[in-house]
Structures are given as structure tokens and as C-alpha cells.
KESE-587438 format. One record per residue: residue in three letters; residue number from 1; z, x, y of N, C-alpha, C, O, CB in turn. Coordinates in Angstrom, 1 decimal, m for minus. Atoms other than C-alpha are relative to their C-alpha. Glycine has a CB too. Example, Ala and Ser with C-alpha at 12.3 -4.5 7.8 and 13.67 -1.06 7.14 Angstrom:
SITE_ALA_1_0.0_0.9_m1.2_7.8_12.3_m4.5_0.0_0.9_1.2_0.7_1.9_1.2_1.2_m1.0_0.0
SITE_SER_2_0.0_m0.9_m1.1_7.1_13.7_m1.1_0.8_m0.8_1.1_0.9_m0.3_2.2_m1.4_0.4_0.5
***
This chain:
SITE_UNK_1_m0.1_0.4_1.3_47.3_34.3_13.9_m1.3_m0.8_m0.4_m1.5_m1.9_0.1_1.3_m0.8_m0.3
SITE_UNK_2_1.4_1.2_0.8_43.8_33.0_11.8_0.6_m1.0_m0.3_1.8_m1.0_m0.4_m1.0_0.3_m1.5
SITE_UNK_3_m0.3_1.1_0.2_43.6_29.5_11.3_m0.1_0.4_m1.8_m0.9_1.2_m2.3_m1.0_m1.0_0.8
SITE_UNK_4_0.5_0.3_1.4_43.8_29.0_7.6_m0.5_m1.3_m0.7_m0.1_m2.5_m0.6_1.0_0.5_m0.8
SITE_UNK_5_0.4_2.0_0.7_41.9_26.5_5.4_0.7_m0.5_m1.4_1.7_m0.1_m1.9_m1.8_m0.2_m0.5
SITE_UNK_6_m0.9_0.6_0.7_42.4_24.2_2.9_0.2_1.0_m1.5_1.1_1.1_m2.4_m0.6_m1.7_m0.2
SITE_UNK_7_m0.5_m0.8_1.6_42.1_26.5_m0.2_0.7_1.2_0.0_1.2_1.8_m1.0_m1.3_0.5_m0.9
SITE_UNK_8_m0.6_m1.3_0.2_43.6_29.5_1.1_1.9_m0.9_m0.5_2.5_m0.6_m1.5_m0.2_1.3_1.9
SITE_UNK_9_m1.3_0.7_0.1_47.1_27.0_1.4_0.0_m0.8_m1.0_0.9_m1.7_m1.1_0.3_m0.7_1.0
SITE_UNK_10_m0.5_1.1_1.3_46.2_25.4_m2.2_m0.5_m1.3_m0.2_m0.4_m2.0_m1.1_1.3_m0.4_m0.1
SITE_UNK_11_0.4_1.4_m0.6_44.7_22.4_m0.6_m1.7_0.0_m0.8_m2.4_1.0_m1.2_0.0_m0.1_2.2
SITE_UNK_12_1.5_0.2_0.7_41.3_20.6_m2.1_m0.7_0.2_1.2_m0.4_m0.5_2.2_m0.4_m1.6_m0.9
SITE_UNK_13_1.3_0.2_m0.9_38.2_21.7_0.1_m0.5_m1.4_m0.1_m0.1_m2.3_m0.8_m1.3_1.1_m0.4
SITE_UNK_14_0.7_1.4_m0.6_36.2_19.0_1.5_m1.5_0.8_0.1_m1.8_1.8_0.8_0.7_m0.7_1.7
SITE_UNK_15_1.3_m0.5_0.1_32.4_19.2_0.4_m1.0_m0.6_1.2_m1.0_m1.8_1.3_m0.6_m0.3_m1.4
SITE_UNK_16_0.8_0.8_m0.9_30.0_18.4_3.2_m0.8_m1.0_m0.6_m0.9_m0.7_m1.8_m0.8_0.8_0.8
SITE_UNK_17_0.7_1.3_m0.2_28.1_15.3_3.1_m1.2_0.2_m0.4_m2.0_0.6_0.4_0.0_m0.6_1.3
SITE_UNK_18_1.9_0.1_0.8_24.7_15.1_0.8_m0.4_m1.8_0.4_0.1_m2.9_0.1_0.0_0.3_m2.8
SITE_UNK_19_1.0_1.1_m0.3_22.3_12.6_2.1_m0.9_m0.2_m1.6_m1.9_0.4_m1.8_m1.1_0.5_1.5
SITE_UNK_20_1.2_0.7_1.2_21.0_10.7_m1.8_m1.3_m0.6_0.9_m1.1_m1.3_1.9_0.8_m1.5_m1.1
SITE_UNK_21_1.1_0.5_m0.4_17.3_10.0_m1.0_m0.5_m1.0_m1.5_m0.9_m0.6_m2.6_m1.1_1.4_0.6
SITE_UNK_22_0.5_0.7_1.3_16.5_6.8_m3.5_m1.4_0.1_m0.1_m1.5_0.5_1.0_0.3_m1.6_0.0
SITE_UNK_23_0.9_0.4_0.6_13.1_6.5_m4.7_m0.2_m1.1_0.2_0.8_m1.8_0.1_0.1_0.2_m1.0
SITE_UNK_24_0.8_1.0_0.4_10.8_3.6_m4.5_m0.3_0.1_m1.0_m1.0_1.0_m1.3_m0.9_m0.2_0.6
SITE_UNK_25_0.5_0.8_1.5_10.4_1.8_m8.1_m1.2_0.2_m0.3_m1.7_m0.9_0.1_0.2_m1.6_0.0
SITE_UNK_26_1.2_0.1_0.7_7.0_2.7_m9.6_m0.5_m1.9_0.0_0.2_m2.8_m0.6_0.3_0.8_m1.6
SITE_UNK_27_0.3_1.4_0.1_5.0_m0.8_m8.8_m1.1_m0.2_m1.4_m1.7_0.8_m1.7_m0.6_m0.6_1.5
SITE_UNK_28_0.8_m0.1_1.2_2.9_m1.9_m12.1_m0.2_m1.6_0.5_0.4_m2.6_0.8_0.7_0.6_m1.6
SITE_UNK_29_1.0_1.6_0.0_0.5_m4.8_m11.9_m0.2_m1.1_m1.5_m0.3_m0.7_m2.6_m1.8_0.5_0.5
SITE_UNK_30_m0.1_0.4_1.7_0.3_m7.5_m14.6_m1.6_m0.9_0.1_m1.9_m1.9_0.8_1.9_m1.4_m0.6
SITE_UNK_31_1.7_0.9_m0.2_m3.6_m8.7_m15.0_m0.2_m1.0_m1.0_m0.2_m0.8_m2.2_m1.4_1.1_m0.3
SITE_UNK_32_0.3_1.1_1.4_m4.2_m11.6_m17.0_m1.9_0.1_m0.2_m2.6_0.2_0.9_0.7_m2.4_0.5
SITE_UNK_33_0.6_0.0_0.3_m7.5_m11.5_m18.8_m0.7_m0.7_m0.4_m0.2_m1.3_m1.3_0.1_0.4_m0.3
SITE_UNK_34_0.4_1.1_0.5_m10.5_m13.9_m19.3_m0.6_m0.1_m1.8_m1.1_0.7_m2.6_m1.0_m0.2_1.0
SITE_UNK_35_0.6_0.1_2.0_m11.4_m14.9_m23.1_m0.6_m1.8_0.3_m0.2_m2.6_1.1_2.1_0.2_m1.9
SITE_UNK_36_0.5_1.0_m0.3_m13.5_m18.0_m23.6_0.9_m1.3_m0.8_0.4_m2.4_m1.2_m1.5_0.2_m0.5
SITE_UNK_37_m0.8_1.2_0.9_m10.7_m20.2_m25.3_1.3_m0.8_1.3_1.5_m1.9_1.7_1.1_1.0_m1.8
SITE_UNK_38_m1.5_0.4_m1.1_m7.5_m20.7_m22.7_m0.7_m0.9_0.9_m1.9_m0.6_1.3_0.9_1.6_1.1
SITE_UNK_39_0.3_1.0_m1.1_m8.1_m23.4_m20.4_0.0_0.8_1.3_0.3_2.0_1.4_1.0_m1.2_0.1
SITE_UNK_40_m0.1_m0.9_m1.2_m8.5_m22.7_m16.7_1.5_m0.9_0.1_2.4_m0.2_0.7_m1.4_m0.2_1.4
SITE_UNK_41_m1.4_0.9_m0.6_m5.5_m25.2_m16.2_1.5_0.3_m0.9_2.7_0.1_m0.7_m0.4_m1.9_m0.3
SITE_UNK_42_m1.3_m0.9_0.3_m3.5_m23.3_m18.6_0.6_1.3_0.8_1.6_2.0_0.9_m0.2_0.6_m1.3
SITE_UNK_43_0.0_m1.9_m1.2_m3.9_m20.1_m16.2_0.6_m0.2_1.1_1.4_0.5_1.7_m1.8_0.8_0.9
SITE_UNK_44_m1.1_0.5_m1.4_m2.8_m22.1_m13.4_1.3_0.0_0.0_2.1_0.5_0.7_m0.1_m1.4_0.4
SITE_UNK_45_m1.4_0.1_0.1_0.1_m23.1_m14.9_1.1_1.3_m0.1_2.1_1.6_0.4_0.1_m0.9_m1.3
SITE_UNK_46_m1.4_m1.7_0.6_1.6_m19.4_m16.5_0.0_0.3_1.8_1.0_0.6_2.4_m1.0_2.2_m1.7
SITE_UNK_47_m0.4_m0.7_m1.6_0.6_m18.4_m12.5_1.5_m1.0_0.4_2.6_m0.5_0.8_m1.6_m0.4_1.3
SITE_UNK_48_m1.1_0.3_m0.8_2.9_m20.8_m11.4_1.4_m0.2_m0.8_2.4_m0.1_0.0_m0.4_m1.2_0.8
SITE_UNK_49_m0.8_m0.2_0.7_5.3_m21.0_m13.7_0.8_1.4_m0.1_1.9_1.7_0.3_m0.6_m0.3_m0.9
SITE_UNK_50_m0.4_m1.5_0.6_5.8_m17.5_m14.9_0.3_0.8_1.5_1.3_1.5_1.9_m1.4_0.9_m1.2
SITE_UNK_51_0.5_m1.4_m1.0_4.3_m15.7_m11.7_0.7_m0.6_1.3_1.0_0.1_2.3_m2.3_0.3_0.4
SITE_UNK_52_m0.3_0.6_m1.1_5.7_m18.3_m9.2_m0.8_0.1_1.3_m0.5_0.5_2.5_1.3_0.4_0.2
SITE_UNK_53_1.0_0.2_m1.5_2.5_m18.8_m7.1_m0.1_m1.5_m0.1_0.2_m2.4_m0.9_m1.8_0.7_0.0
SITE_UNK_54_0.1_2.0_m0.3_1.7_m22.2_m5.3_m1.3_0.5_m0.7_m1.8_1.5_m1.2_m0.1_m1.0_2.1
SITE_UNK_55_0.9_0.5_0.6_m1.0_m23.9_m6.4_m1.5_0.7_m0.1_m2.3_1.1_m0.9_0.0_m1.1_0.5
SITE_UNK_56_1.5_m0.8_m0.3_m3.8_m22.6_m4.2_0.1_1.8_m0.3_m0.9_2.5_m0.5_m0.3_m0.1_1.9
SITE_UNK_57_m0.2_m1.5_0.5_m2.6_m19.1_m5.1_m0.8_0.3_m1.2_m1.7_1.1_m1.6_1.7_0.3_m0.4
SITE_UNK_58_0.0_0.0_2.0_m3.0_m19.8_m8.9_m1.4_m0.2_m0.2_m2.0_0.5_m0.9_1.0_m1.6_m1.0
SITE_UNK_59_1.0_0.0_0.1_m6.2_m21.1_m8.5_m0.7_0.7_0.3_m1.6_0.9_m0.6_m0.2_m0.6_0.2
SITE_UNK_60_0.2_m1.5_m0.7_m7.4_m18.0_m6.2_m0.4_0.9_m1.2_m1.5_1.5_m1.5_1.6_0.7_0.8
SITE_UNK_61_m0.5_m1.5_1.1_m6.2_m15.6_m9.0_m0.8_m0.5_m1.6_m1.5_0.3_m2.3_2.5_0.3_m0.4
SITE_UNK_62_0.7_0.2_0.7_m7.6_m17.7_m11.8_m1.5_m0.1_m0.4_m2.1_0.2_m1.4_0.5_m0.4_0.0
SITE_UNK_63_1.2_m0.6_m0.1_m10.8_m17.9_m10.5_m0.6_1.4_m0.2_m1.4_1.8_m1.0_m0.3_m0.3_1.0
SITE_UNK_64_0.4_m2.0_0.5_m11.0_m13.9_m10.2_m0.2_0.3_m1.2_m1.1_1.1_m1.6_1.2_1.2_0.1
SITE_UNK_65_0.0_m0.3_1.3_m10.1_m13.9_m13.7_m0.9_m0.8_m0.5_m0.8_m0.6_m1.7_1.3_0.0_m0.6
SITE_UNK_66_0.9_0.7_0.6_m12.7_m16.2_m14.7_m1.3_0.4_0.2_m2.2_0.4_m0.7_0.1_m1.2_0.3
SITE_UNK_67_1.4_m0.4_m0.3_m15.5_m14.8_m12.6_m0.2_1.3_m0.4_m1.2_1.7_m1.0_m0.3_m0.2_1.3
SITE_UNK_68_0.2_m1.7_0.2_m14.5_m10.9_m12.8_0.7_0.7_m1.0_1.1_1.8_m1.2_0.6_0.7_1.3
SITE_UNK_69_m1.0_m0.5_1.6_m12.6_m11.0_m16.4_0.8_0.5_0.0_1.2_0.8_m1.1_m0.3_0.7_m0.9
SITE_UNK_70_m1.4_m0.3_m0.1_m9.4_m9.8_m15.1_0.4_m0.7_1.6_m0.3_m1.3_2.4_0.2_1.7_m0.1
SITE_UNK_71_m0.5_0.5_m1.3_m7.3_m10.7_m12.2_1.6_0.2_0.1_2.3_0.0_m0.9_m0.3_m1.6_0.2
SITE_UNK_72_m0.8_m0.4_0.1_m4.2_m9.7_m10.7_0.9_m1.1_0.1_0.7_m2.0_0.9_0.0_0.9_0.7
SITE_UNK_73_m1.2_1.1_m0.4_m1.1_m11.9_m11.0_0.9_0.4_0.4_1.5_m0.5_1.0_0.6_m0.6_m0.8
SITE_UNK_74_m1.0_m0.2_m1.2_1.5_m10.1_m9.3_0.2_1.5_m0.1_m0.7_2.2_m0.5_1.6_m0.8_m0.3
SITE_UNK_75_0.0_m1.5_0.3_2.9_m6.5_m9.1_1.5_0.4_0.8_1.8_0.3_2.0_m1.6_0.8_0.7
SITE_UNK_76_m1.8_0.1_0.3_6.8_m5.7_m9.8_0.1_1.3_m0.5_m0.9_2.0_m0.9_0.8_m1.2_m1.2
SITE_UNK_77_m0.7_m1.0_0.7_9.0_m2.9_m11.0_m0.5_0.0_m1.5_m1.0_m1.1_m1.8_1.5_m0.2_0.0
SITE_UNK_78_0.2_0.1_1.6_8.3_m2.1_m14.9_0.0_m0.6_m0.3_m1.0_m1.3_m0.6_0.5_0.3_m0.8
SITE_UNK_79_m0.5_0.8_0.8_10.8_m4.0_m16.4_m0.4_m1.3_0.4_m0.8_m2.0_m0.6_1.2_0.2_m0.1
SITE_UNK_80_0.3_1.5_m0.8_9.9_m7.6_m13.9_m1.4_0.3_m1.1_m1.5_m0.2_m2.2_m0.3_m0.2_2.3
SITE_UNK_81_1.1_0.6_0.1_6.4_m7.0_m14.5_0.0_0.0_m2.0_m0.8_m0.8_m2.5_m1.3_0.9_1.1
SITE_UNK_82_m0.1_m0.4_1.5_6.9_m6.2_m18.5_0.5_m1.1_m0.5_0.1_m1.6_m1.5_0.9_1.3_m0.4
SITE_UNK_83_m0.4_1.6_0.6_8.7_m9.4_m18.8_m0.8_m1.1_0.1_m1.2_m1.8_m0.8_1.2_m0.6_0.6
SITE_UNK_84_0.6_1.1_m0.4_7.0_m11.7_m17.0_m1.7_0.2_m0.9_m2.4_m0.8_m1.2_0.0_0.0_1.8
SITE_UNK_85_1.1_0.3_0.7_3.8_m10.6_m19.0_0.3_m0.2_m1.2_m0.6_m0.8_m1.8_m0.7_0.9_0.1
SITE_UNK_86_m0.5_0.7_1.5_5.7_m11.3_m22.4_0.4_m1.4_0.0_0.4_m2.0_m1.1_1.3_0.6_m0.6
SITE_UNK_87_0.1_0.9_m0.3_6.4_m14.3_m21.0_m1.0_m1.0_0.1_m0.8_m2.1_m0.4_0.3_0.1_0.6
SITE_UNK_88_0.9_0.5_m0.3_3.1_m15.4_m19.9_m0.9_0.1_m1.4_m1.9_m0.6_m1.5_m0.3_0.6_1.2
SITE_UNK_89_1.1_0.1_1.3_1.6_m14.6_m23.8_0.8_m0.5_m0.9_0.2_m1.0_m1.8_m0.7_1.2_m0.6
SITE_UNK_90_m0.4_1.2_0.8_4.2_m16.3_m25.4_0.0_m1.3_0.2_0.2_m2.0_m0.7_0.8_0.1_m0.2
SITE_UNK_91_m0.1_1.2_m0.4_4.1_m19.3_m23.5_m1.8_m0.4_m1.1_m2.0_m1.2_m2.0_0.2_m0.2_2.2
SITE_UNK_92_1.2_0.3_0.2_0.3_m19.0_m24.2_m0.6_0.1_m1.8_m1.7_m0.2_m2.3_m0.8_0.9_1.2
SITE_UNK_93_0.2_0.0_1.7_0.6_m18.3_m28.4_0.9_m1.4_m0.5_1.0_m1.9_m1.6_0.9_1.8_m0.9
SITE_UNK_94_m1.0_1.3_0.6_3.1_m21.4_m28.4_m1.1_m0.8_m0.1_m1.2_m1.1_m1.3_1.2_m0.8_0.9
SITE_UNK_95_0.9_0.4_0.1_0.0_m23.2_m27.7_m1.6_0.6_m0.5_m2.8_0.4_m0.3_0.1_m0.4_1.1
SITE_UNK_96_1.3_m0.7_0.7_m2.5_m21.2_m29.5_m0.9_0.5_0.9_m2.1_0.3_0.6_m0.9_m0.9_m1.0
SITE_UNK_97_1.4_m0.1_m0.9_m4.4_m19.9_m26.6_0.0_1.8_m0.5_0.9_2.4_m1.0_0.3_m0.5_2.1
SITE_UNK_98_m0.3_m1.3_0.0_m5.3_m16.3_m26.8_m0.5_0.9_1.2_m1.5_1.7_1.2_m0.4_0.5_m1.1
SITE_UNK_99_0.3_m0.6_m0.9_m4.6_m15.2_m23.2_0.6_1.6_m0.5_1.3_2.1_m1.4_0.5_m0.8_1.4
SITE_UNK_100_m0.5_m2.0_0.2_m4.3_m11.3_m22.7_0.7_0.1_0.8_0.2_m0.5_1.8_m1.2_1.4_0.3
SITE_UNK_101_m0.6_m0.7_m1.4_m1.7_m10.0_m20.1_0.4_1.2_0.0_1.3_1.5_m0.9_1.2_m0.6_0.6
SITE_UNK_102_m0.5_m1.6_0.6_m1.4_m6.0_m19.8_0.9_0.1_1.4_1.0_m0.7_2.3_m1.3_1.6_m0.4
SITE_UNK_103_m0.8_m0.8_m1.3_0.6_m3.9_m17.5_m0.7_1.2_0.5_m1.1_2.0_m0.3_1.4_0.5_m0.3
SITE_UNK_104_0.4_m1.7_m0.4_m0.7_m0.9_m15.6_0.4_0.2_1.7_0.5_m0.7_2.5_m2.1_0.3_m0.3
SITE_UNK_105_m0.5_m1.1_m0.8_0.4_1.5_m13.1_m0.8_m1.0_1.5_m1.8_m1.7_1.4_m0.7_1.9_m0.7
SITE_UNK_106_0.8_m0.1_m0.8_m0.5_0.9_m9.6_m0.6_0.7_0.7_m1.4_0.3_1.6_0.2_m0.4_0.5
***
């Protein structure tokens, strides 16, 4: 006598087992930009503040941006880095400064 399975007897089949492969998050970098108005000690601060670098970090990254007119402050998913750069130019329009922060692709 054949064995019978589950659908010939009415029964729900059983689908084999799909392995989901997730994706790594697109990383996007947030560059703050030099302009001759923003303090350097405001730059420090949104780093550590906003970007959560120590001190010597902040200063590191601000220099870059002072000497080489951009500089990287961190580099997150979209949405992280999309916030934290709305963050970092409103902190800096509360005080009238007019830092730049964009986002781009890594």
C-alpha cells in the first residue's frame, strides 16, 4: 500500500523552509560644511551633542571641516542620519549661525 500525504487525506501540506536573506541598510554620511560665520566651538558642540563624539573626536572632524570645507560627522541609516542632520541645523538657525549639513550616499 503507498504511503499517502497530507493533501491526498485533506490535510494542509507543509511548505519547506525559505531562508529570508535581510539586506544591509544603505549607510549615508552627514557632512557638515565650512562657511565663515559658525564658530569653531559651535561645531564642536552639534558634534558632540547631536553626533555624540568625545571631545577629541569633535575637534578632529571640525578641523577637517575648517581646513578641507567639509567633514564627515558620522554615517547611519537614512532616516538616523536625516535626523540628526535636521537637528544639527536647527540647533545652529536657533542661534543664527548658518551651518550647512547634507546627506549623501556612501
Amino acid at each position: 500500500m503507498p504511503e499517502r500525504t497530507d493533501k491526498e487525506e485533506g490535510g494542509v501540506g507543509v511548505l519547506p523552509e525559505r531562508k529570508t536573506r535581510l539586506e544591509k541598510p544603505k549607510l549615508f554620511k552627514v557632512l557638515l560644511h565650512n562657511d565663515d560665520f559658525t564658530t569653531m566651538d559651535f561645531v564642536v558642540f552639534v558634534l558632540e551633542y547631536v553626533f555624540k563624539r568625545t571631545e577629541a573626536e569633535a575637534v578632529v572632524i571640525m578641523l577637517n571641516v575648517h581646513n578641507q570645507g567639509v567633514g564627515v560627522a558620522g554615517i547611519y541609516p537614512y532616516e538616523i542620519a536625516y535626523e540628526k542632520c535636521q537637528k544639527a541645523m536647527n540647533l545652529a538657525r536657533a542661534r543664527q549661525y548658518p551651518l550647512l549639513c547634507t546627506v549623501e550616499q556612501e
